[in-house]
C-alpha positions in Angstrom: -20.6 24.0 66.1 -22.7 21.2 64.7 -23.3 18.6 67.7 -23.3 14.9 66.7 -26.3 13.7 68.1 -25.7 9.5 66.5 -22.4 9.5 68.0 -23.1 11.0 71.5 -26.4 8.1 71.7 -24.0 5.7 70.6 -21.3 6.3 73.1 -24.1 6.2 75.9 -25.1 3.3 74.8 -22.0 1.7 74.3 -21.2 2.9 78.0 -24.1 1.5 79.7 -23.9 -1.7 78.4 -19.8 -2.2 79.0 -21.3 -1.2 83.0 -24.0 -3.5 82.7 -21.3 -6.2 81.3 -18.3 -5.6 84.0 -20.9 -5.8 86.7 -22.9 -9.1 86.1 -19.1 -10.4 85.1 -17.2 -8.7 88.0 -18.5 -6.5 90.3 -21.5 -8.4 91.0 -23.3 -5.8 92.8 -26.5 -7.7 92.9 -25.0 -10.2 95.1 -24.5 -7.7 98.0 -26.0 -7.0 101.0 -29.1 -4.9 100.5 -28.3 -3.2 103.8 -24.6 -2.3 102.8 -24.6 1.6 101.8 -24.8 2.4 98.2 -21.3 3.3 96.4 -20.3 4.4 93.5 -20.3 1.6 91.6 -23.3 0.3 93.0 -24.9 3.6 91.9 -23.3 4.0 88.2 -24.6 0.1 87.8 -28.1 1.3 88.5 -28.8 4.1 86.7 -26.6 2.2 83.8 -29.8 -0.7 83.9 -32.3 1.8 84.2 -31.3 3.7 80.9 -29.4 0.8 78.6 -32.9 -0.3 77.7 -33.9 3.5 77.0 -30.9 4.2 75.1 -30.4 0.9 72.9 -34.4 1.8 72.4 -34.1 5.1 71.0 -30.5 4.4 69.1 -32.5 1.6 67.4 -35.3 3.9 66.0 -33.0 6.7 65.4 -30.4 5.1 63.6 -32.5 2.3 61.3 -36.4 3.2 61.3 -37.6 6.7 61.8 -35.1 10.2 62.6 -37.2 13.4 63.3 -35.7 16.6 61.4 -36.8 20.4 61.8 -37.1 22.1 58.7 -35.2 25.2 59.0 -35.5 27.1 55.4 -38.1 27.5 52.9 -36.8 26.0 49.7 -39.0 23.1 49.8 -42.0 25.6 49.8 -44.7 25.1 49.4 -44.8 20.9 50.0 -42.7 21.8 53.3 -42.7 25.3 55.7 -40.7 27.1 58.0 -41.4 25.1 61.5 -42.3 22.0 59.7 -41.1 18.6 61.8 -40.7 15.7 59.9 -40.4 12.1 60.4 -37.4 10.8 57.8 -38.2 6.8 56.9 -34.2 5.7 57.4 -34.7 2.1 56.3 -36.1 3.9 52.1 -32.4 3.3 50.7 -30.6 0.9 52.8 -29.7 0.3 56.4 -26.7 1.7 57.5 -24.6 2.0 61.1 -25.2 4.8 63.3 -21.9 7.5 63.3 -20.1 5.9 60.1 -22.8 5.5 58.0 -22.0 2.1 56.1 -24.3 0.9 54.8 -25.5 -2.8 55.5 -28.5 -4.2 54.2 -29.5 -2.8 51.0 -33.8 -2.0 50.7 -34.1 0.3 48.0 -33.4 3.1 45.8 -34.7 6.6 45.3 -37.4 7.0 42.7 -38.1 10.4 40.9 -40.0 12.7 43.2 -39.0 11.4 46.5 -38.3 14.4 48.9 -35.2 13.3 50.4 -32.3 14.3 53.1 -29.1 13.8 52.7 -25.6 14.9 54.3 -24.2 18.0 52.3 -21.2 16.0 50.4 -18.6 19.5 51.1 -19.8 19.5 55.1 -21.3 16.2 56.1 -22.6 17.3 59.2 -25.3 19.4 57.6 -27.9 17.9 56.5 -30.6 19.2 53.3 -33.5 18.4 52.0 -34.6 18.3 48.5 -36.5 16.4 46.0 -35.1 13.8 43.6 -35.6 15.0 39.8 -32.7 13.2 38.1 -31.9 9.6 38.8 -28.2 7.7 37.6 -27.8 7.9 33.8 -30.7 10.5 33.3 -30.4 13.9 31.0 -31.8 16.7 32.8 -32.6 19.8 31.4 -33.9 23.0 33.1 -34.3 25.8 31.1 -36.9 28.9 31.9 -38.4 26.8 34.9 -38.9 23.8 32.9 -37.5 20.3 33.3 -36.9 18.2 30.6 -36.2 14.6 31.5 -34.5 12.0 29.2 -36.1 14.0 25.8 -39.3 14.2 27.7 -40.9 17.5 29.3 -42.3 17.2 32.7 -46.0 19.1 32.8 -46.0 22.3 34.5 -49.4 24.0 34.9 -51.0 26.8 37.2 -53.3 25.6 40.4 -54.1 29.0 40.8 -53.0 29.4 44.5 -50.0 32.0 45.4 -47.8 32.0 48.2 -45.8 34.6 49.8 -47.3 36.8 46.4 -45.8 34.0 44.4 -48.0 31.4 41.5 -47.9 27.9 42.8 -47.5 25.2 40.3 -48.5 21.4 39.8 -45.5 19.6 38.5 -45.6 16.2 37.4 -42.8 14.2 37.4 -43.1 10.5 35.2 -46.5 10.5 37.4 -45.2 11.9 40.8 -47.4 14.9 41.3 -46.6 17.0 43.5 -46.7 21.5 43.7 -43.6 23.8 43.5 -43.3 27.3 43.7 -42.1 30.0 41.3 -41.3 33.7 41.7 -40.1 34.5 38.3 -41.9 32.6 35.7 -40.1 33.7 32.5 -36.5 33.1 34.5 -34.7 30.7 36.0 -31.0 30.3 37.7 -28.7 27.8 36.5 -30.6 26.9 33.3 -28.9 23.8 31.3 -28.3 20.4 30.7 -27.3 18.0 33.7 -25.5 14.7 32.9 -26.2 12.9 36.1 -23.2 10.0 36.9 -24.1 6.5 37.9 -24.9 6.3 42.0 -25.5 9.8 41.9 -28.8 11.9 42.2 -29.7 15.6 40.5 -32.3 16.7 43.5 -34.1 20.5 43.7 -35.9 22.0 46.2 -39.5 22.7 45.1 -39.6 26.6 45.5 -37.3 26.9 42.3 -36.4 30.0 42.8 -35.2 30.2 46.4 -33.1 26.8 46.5 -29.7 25.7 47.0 -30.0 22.5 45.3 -27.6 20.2 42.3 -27.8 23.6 40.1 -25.5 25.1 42.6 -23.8 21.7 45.0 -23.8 19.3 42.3 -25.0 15.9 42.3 -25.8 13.8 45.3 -23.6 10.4 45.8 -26.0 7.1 46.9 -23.7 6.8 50.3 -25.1 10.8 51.5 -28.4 10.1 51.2 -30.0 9.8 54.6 -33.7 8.8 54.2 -37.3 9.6 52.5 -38.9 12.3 54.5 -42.8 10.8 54.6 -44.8 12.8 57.3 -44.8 15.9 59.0 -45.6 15.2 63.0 -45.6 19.2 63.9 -45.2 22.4 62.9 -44.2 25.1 65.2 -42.2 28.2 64.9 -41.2 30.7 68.3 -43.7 33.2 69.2 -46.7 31.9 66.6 -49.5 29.1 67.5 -48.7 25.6 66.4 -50.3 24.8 62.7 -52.4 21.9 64.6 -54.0 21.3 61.0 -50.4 19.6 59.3 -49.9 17.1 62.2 -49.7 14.1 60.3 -49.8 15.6 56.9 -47.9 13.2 54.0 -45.2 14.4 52.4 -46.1 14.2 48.6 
C-alpha cells in the first residue's frame, strides 16, 4: 500500500496549529500555575509548540521548494542509478498545494531534456521519472533508436563507454546534451510517430531499451508533473558502500 506522505505532514500540521489556536484562545494553559501538575492538555499543548514550527518547516520545503525521491529502477541509466537520491526542484513548473495538487502560482514550463517526475496519470500515487523529448504541438518520431523531432533528427553518436555490457550514447536534444543507453542498436520498441496534444508531454527514460515511458503510458498531462529533478544528494543501495563520489552530482 502506497503511504501518503503530503497528506499525513499536512494533517500534523494542521493538528498542531488548531492545538496551538484552542489553547492561546481557550485553554490558556500558559496562564497556570507552574506548580499545578501537568495534564493532558497541558501536555498535548507542549509538544503541539514544540513541533508546529518543525512541521510547518518541513511541509514548506516539501510541498513548494525541494522533495527528496529514491530512485528505484534503472531506466534513467546511465544519467541516474539504482540507489540514486535526488533532490526534485518543486517550484520548475508551478507551485501547487500539498495533497490536492492545484496548482497556484504558475513559474514555468518544461523545456526539452529536462529529467522530470511526475504522478503516473492510471495510479497517481506512483510517481516516475523520465526525461522530456516531446513538448505540446511537437511530431515525435522514434524509429531504430532515433528521434526525430519536428522534421529534424536529434544527433546520436558513440562515447565509447558501456555499461552493464551495453554502448553508451551522447544524445543531443535542440542543444540539451545529455548520455542514454542502448542495448540493441539496430532495434527499438515502439518505433513510430507521436502526435503530442497541447498541455501534454512525450517523456522517455534514457536507457531506451529498458523503459516504461509515453511509448507504452502515453503522454504526460501539465497538472502530473511533479518537479525537475536537479541533483543527486546520495547514492546508497543495502549491503554495498555508499558511492561517496555522486553526492552532489547535477542531473544533466
Amino acid at each position: 500500500m502506497s503511504i501518503n506522505l503530503a497528506l499525513i505532514l499536512t494533517l500534523l500540521t494542521a493538528i498542531a496549529a488548531v492545538v496551538v489556536a484552542l489553547d492561546k484562545l481557550v485553554w490558556k494553559t500558559g496562564e497556570q500555575d507552574s506548580r499545578t501538575p501537568p495534564t493532558a492538555i497541558t501536555t498535548l499543548v507542549e509538544y503541539s509548540r514544540s513541533f508546529l514550527p518543525v512541521l510547518l518547516f518541513v511541509l514548506v520545503i516539501r510541498s513548494f521548494i525541494f522533495e527528496p525521491f529514491r530512485i528505484p529502477s534503472g531506466s534513467m541509466k546511465p544519467t541516474l542509478l539504482v540507489g540514486d537520491f535526488i533532490f526534485v526542484k518543486k517550484f520548475s513548473y508551478g507551485l501547487r498545494l500539498p495533497v490536492t495538487e492545484t496548482k497556484i502560482i504558475e513559474t514555468g514550463e518544461p523545456e526539452r531534456g529536462d529529467v522530470v517526475v511526475f504522478r503516473l496519470p492510471s495510479d497517481p500515487r506512483v510517481n516516475y521519472i523520465k526525461r522530456v523529448i516531446g513538448l505540446p504541438g511537437d511530431e515525435v518520431r522514434f524509429e531504430r533508436q532515433r528521434l526525430t523531432i519536428n522534421g529534424v533528427v536529434m544527433d546520436l553518436s558513440v562515447n565509447g563507454e558501456t555499461l552493464e555490457g551495453a554502448p553508451v550514447y551522447v544524445e543531443n536534444l535542440d542543444g540539451r546534451i545529455h548520455k542514454t543507453l542502448i542495448h540493441n542498436p539496430g532495434y527499438s520498441k515502439q518505433d513510430g510517430l507521436y502526435i503530442i496534444p497541447d498541455g501534454q508531454y512525450f517523456v522517455m527514460g534514457d536507457n531506451r531499451d529498458r523503459s516504461k515511458d509515453s511509448r507504452f503510458i502515453g503522454t504526460i498531462p501539465e497538472e502530473y508533473l511533479v518537479g525537475e529533478a536537479v541533483r543527486v544528494w546520495m547514492h546508497f543501495r543495502p549491503w554495498e558502500m555508499p558511492d561517496w563520489g555522486r553526492i552532489g552530482a547535477k542531473i544533466e
